[in-house]
N, C-alpha and C positions, 0 to 999 in steps of 0.2 A: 283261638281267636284272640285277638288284641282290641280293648275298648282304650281308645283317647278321650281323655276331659278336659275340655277346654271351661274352664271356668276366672268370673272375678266376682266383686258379691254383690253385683245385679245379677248374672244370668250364668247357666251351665251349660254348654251343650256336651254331649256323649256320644262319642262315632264308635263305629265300629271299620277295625282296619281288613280290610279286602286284598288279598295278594296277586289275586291273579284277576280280573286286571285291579292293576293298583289302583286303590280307591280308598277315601273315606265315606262311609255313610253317615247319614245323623239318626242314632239309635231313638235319642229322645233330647229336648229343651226344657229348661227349666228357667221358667222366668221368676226373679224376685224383686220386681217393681219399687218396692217398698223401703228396699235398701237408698236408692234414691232420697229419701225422701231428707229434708233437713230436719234436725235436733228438735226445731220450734215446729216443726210440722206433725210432731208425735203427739198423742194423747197422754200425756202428762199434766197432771199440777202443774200450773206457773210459778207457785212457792212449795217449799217443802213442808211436810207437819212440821206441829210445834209437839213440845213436851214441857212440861214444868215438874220439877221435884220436888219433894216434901221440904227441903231447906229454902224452897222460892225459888231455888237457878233456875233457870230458862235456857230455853235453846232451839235447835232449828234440826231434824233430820233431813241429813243431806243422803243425796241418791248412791249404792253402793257401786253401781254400775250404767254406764250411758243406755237408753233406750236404743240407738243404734246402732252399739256392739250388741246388745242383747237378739236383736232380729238379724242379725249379720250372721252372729252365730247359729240361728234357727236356721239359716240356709245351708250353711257347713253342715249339719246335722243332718239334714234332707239330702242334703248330696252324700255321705258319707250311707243314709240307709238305701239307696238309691243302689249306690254300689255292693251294698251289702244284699240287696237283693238279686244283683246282675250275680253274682258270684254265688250264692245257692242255688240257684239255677243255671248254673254252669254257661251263662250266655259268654264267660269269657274265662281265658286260663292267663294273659296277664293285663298292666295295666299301665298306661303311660299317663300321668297327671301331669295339665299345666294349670299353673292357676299365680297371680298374685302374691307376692310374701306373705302378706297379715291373712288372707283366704287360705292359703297352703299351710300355712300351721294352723289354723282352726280345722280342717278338713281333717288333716290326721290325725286333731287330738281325738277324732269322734269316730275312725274309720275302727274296725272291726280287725283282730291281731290276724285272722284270714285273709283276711281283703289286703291289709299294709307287706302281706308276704308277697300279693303278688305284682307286684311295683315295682316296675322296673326303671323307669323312668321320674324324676321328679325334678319338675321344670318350674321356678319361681319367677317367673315372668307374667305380665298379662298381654295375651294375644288373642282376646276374645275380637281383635278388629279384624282378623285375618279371616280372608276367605276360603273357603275349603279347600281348593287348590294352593294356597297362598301356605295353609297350615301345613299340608301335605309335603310341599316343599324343605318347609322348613323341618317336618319331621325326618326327611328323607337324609339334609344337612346333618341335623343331633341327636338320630338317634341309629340304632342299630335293626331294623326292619329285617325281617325275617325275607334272605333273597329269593 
């Protein structure tokens, strides 16, 4: 069995590819709303802490990381366990990923050295607007479908 993931970092979906008749299904959706959201829309401080030193400097802690890479990346993680569950449970023997540039390197840094074996496909485009057929198509164009 072959799962597709169509992912960007709002939303995931996961098909599963059908050979006879050709088909994709939608295994599961993963929505993450929240990625959406703007920078000023996060629950953060408006200013950073302060600090002051024993010699009187002063200063400002500034953030190490944006609040929307941090949740960006919590979605790579969920998809990457996601995967890491379809694949102990043997729901699939390989895996075609499409996802995004900056999504497609977060996803792999998190996937499992099981899981990254069996990839065969990695597609760094977003076509999370394509319809099912639409995706099907184009999988049928780039990639090598089992005839």
């Amino acid at each position: 069995m072959i799962w597709v993931i169509n992912t960007n970092s709002n939303a995931c979906h996961i098909y599963e590819y059908h050979k006879k008749p050709e088909k994709l299904s939608l295994v599961k959706k993963i929505n993450h709303p929240e990625n959406k959201l703007k920078n000023s829309e996060f629950l953060t401080s408006d200013k950073p802490g302060r600090y002051q030193a024993a010699n009187s400097a002063q200063g400002a802690f500034s953030p190490h990381t944006d609040p929307k890479d941090v949740v960006i990346d919590d979605f790579a993680r969920e998809i990457a366990r996601v995967l890491n569950q379809g694949r102990t449970s043997n729901l699939y023997e390989k895996l075609i990923i499409i996802s995004a540039p900056h999504m497609n390197g977060l996803i792999h840094q998190h996937l499992d050295k099981h899981v990254e074996s069996l990839v065969t496909h990695n597609i760094q485009k977003d076509y999370m607007h394509l319809t099912d057929n639409e995706l099907l198509d184009f999988l049928r164009e780039n990639t090598q479908f089992p005839g």
